[in-house]
N, C-alpha and C positions, 0 to 999 in steps of 0.2 A: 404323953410328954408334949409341953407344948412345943412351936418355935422358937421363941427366946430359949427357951430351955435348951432345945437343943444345939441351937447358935452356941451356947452360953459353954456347953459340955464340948463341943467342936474346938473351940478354941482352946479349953484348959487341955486337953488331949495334944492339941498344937506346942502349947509350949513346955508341956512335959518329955517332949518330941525333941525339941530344941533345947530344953538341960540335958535331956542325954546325951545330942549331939546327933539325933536321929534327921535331923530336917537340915541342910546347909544353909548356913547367913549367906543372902545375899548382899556384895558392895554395894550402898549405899547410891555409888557412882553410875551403877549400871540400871538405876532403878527407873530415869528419865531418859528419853521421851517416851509416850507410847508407842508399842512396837505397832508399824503400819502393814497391812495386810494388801496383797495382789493376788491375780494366779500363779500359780507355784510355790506360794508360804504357806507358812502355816496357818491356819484358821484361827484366826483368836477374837474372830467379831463376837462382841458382846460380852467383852470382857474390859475391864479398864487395869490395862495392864502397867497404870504406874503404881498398882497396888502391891505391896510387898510380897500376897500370896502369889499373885500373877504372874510376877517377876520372878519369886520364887522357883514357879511350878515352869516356866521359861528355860530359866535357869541349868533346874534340872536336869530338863529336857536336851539341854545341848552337852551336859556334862556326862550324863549318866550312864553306865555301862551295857552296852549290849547284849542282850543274855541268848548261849547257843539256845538247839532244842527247841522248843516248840516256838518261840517267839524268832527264830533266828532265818530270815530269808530263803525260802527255797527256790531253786533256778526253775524255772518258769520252763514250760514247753517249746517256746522260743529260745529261750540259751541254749537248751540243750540241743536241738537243732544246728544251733549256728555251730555247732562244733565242727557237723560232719556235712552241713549243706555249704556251695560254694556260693560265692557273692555274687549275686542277682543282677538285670540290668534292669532300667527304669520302667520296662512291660511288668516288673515284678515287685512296683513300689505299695499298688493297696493291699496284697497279699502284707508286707510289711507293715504296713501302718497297720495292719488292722491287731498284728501280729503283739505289737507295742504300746497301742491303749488296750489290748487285754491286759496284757503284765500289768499296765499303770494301774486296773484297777485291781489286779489280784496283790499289788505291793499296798496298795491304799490300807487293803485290809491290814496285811502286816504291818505297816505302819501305825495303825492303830494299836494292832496288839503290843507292837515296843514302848507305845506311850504308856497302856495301862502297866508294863514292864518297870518303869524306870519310877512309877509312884512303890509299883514293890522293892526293887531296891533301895529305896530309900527308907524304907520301912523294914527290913530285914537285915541290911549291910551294917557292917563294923562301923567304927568312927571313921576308922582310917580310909575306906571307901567311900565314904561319904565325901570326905574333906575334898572330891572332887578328883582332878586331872581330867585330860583326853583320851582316856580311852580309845584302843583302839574300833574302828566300825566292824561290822560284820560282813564279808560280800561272800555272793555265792558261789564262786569258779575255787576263789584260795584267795590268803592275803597277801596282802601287797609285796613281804619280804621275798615271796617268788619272784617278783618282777624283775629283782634286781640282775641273777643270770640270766634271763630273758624265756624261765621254763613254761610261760602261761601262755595260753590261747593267743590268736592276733585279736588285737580288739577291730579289724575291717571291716567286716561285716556289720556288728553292732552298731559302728560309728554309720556308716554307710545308711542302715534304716533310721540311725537317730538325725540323720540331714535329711532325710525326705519329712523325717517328721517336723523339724523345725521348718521346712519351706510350707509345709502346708497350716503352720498353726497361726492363726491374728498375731498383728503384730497387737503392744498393750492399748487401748483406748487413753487417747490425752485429754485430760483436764488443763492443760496448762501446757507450756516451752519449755519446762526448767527442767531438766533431770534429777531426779532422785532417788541414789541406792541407800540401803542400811544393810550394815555389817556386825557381823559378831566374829573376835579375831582370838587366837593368841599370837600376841605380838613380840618378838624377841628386842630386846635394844643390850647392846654391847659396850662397855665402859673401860676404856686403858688407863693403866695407873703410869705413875713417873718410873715404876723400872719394867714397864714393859710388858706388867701381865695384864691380861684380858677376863674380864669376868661379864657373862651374861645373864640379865635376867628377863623372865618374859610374866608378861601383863597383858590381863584377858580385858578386852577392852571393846567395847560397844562404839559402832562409828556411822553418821551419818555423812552423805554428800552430795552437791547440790552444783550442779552446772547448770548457768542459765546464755542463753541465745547468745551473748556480747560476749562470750569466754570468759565472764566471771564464776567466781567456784565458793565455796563455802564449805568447810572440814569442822566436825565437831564430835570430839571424842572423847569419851568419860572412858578412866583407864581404874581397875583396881589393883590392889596390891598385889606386890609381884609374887608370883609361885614359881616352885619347880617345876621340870616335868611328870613328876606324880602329882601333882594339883594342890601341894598344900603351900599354903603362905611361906614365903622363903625371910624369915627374922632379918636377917644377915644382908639382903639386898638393900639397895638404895630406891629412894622413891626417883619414882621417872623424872627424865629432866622437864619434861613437858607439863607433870602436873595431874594431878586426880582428871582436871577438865579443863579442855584447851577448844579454842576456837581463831579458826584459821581462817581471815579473807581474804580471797585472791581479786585483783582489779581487771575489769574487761581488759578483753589479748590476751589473759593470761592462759587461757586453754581453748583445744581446739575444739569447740562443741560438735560440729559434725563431722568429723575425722573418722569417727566407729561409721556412721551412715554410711559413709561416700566412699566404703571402703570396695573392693574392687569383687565380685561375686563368683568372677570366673577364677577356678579354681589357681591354676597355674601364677594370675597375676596376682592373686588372694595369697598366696605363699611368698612371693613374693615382698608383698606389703606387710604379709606378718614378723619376717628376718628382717625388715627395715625399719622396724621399732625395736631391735635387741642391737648391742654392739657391737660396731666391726669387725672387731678384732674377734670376738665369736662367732659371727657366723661366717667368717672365711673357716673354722675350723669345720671340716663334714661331720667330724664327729659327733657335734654339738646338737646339730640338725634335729631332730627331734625334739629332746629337751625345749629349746629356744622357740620352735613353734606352738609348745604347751603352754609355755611361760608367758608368751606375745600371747595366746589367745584368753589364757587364761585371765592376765594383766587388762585387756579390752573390759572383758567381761565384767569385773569387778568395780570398774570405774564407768564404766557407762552402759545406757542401756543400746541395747544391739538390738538391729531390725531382725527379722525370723529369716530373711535373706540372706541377710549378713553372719547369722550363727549357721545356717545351712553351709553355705560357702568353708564357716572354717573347721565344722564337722566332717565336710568334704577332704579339707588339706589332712588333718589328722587321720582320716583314715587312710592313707596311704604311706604314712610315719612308720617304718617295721619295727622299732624296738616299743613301740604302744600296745598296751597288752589290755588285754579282760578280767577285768575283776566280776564282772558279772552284779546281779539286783541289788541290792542295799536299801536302810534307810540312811538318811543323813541326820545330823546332829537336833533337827526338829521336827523329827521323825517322819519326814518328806521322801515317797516314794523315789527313788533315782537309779542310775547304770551307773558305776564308775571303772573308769580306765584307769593302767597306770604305765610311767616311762623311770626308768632309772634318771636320775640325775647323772648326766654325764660333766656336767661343767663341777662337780666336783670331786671327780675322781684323782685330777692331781694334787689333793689336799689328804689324799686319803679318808677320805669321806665317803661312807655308803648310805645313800639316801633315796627314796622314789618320793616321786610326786602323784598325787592322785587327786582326778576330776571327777567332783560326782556331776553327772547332767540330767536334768527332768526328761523321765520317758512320755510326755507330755506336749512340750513345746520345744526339745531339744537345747534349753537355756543352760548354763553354765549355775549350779545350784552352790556350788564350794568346791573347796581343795582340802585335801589333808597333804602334811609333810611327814611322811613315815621314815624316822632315819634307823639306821640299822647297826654305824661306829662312824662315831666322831671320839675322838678323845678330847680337844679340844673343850666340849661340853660333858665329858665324862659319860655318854651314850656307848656300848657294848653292844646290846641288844637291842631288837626292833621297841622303837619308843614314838610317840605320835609327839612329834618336837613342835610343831604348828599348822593352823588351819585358818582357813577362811568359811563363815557359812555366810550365803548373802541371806538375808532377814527379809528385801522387798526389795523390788523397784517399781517404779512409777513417775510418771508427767505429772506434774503439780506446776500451779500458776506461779507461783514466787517463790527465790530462795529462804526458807524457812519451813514453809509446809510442809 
């Protein structure tokens, strides 16, 4: 057989793949720019991924279901240690690191395997699993809905070796001033009518962002149709108000570019400055405390890039947050080796809302890699059971010379 030929047979196979409903369309919206590559992404050099397969297989990638059993995380000789070992002092940090690029690379493996995973699901699964959602991830201790009475491990320890790890990894090599994150989201937006009812829908939405020196900023996000929490297109929503593709400039002054840098290392004042970017009236309540410190770090994180100091620093404050638990190995939604922790959401217990938040961070360079939002009962969005209501995955960051790049 030759090559054309077999190109030629690749492709008819492809789209008899896609009558059946075997392969997921991707939006159209989510198919630019190409996705940029750092340490801690995903590998996708030598690939041109504005191409629909690329995009596709991307896609996928973030959407596809985890599968237990042989593809599914196992807790490392280090988790299971940290069960029953107490937490170390700083004579006991290379023991640590050394402890946490082995897992990095025994999750590397598994990561690999969930990727060749999510080509079989897609090749095997129903329509109706195809058609996507969030799926919930896999971690190795238990899932997140433990977190919520607070039955799971302290995440201390973990976090503890994941700040020695972050202080000792490079910060990223600049090409440029400008900061640059890219994200992959589901994003909720909420619409009140004239008698009062509320109806939400959420829109998976690709987002880049671009701070440069002067405190100017740049927002540019391709949103596609809106879905439910099971992933399939919701007929009945409204198109966003924002639009398929929106681009946002912001004029010098308008943000603080060095505000993540200049943030304060020592642990004590580091917590401090973290509850002084959430609001008042929340962090007078102690109960909050927690939450509010995941949310401020978490919030940092995704908008700017953070020196290896400065994540050390807030890996530090988190680890001494008590209602911060262990989820233990994972991969994330692009099949990125990580540790994730989780906290109940306490700011919305007086809505009766049960929800955790959960931080995967690279065992690598200790960087903040995503969030998933696991809620458990909302009625409000017709949620009962544990449901993956929204996440964040960051896609890259990087120093580039100008906003655009």
């Amino acid at each position: 057989m030759t090559d054309d030929l077999g190109a030629h047979d690749v492709e008819e196979l492809r789209a008899l793949m896609r009558e059946h409903h075997l392969l997921p369309e991707v939006p159209a919206a989510l198919l630019e720019p190409a996705t940029r590559t750092t340490a801690g992404t995903a590998d996708t050099s030598g690939h041109d991924l504005r191409s629909p397969d690329a995009a596709e297989s991307l896609l996928a990638s973030i959407l596809a279901t985890p599968h237990p059993g042989p593809t599914e995380v196992e807790p490392s000789a280090a988790s299971s240690a940290r069960r029953v070992q107490p937490a170390t002092d700083r004579s006991g940090e290379p023991a640590r690191r050394q402890r946490l690029h082995r897992r990095a690379a025994v999750l590397a493996v598994a990561a690999a395997t969930v990727v060749v995973a999510v080509v079989g699901s897609q090749l095997s699964s129903s329509p109706t699993a195809v058609a996507g959602g969030a799926p919930p991830l896999v971690y190795a201790e238990a899932s997140p809905e433990a977190a919520w009475d607070g039955s799971l491990p302290s995440a201390h320890d973990t976090l503890v070796e994941l700040a020695s790890v972050a202080d000792d990894a490079p910060d990223l090599p600049r090409a440029g001033d400008v900061q640059h994150i890219s994200r992959y989201s589901w994003l909720s937006e909420s619409v009140g009518d004239a008698d009062g009812n509320t109806t939400t829908a959420v829109y998976p939405t690709s987002d880049e962002w671009w701070v440069a020196p002067d405190g100017s900023a740049q927002s540019v996000q391709r949103r596609a149709e809106a879905v439910g929490y099971d992933g399939r297109v919701d007929p009945d929503a409204e198109d966003s108000a924002a639009g398929p593709l929106s681009t946002d400039d912001f004029m010098p002054g308008t943000v603080e570019p060095f505000a993540v840098a200049e943030l304060p290392t020592d642990p004590d004042a580091m917590e401090s400055a973290l509850l002084a970017t959430m609001p008042a009236e929340y962090v007078e309540n102690p109960e909050y405390r927690d939450t509010l410190l995941v949310e401020a770090a978490a919030s940092l994180s995704r908008t700017s890039i953070v020196p290896q100091d400065v994540a050390s620093a807030m890996l530090t404050v988190l680890s001494d947050a008590p209602s911060i638990q262990l989820l233990g190995d994972t991969t994330d939604r692009l099949g990125r080796p990580g540790v994730a922790v989780a906290v109940p959401d306490s700011l919305m217990k007086d809505s009766d809302v049960e929800a955790v938040t959960v931080l995967i961070i690279s065992p690598t360079d200790g960087q903040l890699m995503g969030t998933e939002t696991v809620t458990l009962t909302n009625l409000m969005i017709d949620v009962d059971e544990p449901t993956v209501t929204g996440f964040t995955t960051i896609t890259d960051r990087r120093w580039v010379a100008a906003i655009g790049d």
